[in-house]
C-alpha positions as CSV (number, residue, x, y, z in Angstrom):
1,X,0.0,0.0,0.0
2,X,2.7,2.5,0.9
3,X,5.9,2.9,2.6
4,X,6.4,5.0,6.0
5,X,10.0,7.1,6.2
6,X,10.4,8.1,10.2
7,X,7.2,9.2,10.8
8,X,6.1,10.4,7.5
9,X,3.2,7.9,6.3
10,X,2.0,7.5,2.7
11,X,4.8,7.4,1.0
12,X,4.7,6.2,-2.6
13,X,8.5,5.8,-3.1
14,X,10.9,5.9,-0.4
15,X,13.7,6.5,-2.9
16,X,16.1,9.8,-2.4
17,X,14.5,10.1,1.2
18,X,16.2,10.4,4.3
19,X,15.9,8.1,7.4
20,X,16.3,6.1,10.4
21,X,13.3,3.7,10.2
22,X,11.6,2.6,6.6
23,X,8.7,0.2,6.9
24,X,5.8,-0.6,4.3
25,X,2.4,-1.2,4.9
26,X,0.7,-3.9,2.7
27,X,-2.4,-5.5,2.0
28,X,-2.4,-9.3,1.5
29,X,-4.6,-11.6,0.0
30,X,-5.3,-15.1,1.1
31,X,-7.0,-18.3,0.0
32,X,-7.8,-21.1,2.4
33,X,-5.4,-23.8,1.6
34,X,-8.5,-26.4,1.0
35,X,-10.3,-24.1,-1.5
36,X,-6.8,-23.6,-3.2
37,X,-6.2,-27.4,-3.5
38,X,-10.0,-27.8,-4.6
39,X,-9.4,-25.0,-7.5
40,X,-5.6,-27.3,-8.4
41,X,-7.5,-30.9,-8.8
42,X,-10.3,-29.1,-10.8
43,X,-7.8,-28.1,-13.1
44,X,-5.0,-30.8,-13.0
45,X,-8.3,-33.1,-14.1
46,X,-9.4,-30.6,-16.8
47,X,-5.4,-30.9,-17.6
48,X,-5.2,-27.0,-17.4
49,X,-1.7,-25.7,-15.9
50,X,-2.3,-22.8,-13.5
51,X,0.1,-20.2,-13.5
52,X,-1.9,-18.2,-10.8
53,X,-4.6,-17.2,-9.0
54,X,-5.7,-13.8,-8.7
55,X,-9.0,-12.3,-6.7
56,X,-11.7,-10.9,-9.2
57,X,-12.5,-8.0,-7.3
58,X,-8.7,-6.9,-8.1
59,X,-9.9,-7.7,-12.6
60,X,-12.6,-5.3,-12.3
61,X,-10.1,-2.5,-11.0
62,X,-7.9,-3.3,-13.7
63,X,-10.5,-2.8,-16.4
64,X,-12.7,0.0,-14.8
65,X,-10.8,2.2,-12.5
66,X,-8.0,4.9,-13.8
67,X,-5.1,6.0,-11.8
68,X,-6.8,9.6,-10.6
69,X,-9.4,7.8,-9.7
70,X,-7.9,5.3,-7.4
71,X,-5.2,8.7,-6.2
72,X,-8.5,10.6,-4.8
73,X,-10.5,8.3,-3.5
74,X,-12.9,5.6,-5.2
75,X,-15.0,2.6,-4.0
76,X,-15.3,-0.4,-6.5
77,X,-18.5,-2.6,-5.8
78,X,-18.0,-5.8,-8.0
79,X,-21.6,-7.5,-7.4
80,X,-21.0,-11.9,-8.6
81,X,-23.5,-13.9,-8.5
82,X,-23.3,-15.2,-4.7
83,X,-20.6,-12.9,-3.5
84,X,-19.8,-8.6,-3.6
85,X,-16.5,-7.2,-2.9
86,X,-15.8,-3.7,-2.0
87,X,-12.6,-2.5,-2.7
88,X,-11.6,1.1,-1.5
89,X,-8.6,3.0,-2.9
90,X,-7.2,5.8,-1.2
91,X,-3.9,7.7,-2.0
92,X,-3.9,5.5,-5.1
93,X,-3.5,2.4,-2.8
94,X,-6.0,-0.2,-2.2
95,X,-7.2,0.6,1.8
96,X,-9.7,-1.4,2.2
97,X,-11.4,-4.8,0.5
98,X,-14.1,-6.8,2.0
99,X,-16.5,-9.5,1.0
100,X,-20.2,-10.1,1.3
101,X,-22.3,-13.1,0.3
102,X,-25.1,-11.4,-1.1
103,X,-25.3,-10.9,-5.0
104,X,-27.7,-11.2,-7.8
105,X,-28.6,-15.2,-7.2
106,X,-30.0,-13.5,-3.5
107,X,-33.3,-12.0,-6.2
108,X,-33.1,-15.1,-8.0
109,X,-33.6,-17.1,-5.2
110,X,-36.4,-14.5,-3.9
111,X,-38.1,-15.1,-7.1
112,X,-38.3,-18.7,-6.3
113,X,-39.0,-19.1,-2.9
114,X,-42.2,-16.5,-3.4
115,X,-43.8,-18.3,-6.5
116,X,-42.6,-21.7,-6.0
117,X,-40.4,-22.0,-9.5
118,X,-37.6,-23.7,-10.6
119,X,-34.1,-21.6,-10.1
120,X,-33.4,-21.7,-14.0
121,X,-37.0,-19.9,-14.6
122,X,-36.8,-17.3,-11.9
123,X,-33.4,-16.3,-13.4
124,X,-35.2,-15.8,-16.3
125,X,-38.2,-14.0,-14.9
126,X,-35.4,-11.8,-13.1
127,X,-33.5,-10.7,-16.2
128,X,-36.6,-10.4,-18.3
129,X,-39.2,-8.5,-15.8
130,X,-36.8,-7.2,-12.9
131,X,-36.8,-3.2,-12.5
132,X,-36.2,-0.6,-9.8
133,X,-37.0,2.1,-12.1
134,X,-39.3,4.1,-10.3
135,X,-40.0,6.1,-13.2
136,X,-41.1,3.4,-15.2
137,X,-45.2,3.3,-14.1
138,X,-46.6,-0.6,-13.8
139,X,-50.5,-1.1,-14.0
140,X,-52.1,-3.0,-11.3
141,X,-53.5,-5.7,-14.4
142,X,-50.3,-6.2,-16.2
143,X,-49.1,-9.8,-16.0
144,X,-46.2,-11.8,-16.5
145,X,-46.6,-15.2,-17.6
146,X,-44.9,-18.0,-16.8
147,X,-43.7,-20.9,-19.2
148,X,-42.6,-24.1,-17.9
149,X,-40.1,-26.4,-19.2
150,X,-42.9,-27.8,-21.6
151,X,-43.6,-24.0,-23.1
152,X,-46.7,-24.0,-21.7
153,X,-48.1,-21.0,-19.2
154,X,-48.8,-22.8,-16.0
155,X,-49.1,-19.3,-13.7
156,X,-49.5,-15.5,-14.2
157,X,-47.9,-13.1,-12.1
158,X,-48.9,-9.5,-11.4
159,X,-46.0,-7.5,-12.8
160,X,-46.5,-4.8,-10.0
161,X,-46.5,-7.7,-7.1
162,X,-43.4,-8.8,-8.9
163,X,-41.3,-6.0,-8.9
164,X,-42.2,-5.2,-5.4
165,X,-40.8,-8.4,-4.0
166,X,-38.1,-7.6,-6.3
167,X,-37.4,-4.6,-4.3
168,X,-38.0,-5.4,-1.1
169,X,-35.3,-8.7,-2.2
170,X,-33.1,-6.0,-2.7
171,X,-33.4,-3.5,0.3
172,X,-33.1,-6.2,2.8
173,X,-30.3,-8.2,1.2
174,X,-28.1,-5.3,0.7
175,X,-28.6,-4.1,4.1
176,X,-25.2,-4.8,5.2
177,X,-23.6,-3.0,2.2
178,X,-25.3,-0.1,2.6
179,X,-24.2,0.0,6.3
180,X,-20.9,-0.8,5.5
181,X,-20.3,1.9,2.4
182,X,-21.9,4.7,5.1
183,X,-19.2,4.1,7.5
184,X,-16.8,3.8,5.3
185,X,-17.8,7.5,3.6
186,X,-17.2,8.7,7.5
187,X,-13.9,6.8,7.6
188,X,-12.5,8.4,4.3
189,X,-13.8,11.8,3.6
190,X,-12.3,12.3,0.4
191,X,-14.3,9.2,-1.1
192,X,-15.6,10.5,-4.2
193,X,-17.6,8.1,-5.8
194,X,-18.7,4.3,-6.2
195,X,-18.0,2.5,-9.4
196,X,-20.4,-0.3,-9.9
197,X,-19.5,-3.4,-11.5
198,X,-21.0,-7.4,-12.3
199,X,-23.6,-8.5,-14.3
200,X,-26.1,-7.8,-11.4
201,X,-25.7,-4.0,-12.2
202,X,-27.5,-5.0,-15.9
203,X,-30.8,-4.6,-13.9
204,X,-33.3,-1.7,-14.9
205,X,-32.5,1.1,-12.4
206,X,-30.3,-0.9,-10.2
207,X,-27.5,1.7,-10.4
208,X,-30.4,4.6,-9.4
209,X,-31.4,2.7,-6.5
210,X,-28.0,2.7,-5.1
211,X,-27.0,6.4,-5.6
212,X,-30.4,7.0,-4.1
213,X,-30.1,5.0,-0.6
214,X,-26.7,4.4,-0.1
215,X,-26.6,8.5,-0.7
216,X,-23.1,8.4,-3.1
217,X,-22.6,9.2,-6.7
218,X,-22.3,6.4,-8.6
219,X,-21.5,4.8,-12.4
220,X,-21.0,1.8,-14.5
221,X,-17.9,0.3,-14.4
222,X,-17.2,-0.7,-18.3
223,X,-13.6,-2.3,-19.6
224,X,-11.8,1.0,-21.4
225,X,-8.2,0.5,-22.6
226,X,-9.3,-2.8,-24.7
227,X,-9.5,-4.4,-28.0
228,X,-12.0,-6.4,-27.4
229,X,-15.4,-7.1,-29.0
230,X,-18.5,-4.8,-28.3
231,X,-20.8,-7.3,-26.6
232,X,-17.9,-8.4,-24.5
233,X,-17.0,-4.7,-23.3
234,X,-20.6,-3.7,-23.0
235,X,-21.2,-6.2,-20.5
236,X,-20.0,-5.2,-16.8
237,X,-20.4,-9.0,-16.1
238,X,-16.9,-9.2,-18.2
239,X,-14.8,-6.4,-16.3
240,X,-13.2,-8.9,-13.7
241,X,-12.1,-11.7,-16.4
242,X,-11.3,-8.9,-19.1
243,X,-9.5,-6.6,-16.6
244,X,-7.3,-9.9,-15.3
245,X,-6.4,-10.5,-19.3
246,X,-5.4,-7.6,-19.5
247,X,-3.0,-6.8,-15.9
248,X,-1.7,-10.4,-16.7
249,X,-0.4,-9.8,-20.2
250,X,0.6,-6.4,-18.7
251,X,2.6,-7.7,-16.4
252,X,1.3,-5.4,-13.9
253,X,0.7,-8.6,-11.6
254,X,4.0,-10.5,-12.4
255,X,4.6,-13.0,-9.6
256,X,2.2,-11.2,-7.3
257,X,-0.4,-14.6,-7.2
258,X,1.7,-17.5,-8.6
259,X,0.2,-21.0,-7.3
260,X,2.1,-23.2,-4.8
261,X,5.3,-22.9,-2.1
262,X,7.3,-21.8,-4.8
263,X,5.6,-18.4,-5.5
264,X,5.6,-17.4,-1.6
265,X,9.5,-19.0,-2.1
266,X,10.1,-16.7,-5.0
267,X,8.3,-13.9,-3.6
268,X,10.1,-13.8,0.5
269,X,13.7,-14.2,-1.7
270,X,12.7,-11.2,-3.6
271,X,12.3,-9.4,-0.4
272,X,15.4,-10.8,1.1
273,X,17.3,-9.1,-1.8
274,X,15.8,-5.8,-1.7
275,X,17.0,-5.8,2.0
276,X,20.2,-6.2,1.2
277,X,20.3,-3.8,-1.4
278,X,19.4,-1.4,1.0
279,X,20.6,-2.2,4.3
């Protein structure tokens, strides 16, 4: 994250500085060693070699974020389908990243559990019918109706009803975000803005809602920088896999994930050396 000269903190490069005491403040992440071996046998059986393994929170800000915005203070929300991360950078340092298991399969399962249907159609009903537009005016008669596997209309739902539960889905499973993004906005008052990113964000006035109860501006997060095709940059369900492409080829990760004793191996003689250097 940053070095710390004496007692000057936030220091990007120590370099031509004068001191008694250096030290460096970093931010690690880990991976339970059993979900790590899980993710090696998937794909030593798929016959895949892994050269690393990187956190998808850390794609996204590849592909969305830009240096200023990262220098004054920017909060990436990258919303999967079970899980959201929130990554906070600050000083153009990542500060703060945390993980929440709420994401866009929470609706989905809402959908389910209300009308009593099969997870593969309420995922369907979700991306066709969902909306927190409150612009967007719904008559009390207006029905949705539902096709089973057999393409035959077995229920029809009231398309107000529907997008209430919808809503109410969505302002009690992302309680805990909200709470969380509010005390991080006290924490960090130069916090500009929240950057939204994951396919969940594809939602009818999703973005809206959040800007209008979590009380911060807000945008979506799209790939820029990329040669890549439209509907793949389009999508903000792409930024985490396109971003890691991209930091990978880059370089801008080199050895900072690789799989294994050897990359922690590779990576403490690494420090060893710049220790020497300068000491």
């Amino acid at each position: 994250q940053e070095y710390l000269v004496n007692d000057l903190v936030e220091i990007r490069n120590p370099v031509g500085l004068e001191g008694k005491r250096l030290g460096v403040a970093a931010h690690l992440f880990t991976l339970p060693v059993t979900a790590h071996r899980a993710f090696a046998n998937l794909f030593d059986r798929l016959e895949i070699e892994t050269e690393g393994m990187f956190p998808r929170g850390l794609g996204s800000t590849s592909a969305v974020l830009d240096e200023e915005e990262r220098r004054e203070g920017v909060l990436l929300l990258e919303m999967g389908a079970d899980l959201s991360e929130l990554l906070l950078f600050h000083h153009g340092s990542l500060r703060y990243h945390r993980i929440f298991p709420v994401g866009g399969e929470s609706i989905t399962r809402r959908v389910a559990s209300e009308w009593g249907v099969p997870l593969k159609q309420a995922r369907r009903l979700k991306e066709a019918f969902a909306s927190l537009d409150p612009e967007e005016e719904v008559s009390g008669e207006e029905t949705i109706p539902f096709t089973d596997e057999g393409g035959g209309i077995s229920l029809k739902l009231s398309e107000r009803t529907f997008r209430e539960v919808v809503a109410q889905c969505v302002q009690t499973e992302f309680t805990v975000l909200e709470k969380e993004i509010g005390e991080l906005k006290g924490r960090y008052l130069g916090l500009r803005e929240l950057v939204a990113s994951g396919g969940a964000m594809q939602m009818d006035g999703f973005l809206e809602y959040l800007q209008r109860a979590w009380k911060i501006p807000a945008r979506l997060g799209f790939a820029t920088g990329l040669n890549a095709p439209q509907e793949l940059i389009a999508s903000p369900g792409h930024n985490a896999i396109l971003g890691l492409i991209r930091a990978v080829a880059s370089g801008e990760w080199e050895e900072a994930a690789r799989t294994g004793d050897s990359g922690v191996s590779r990576w403490a003689a690494r420090f060893r050396d710049w220790l020497r250097d300068y000491f």
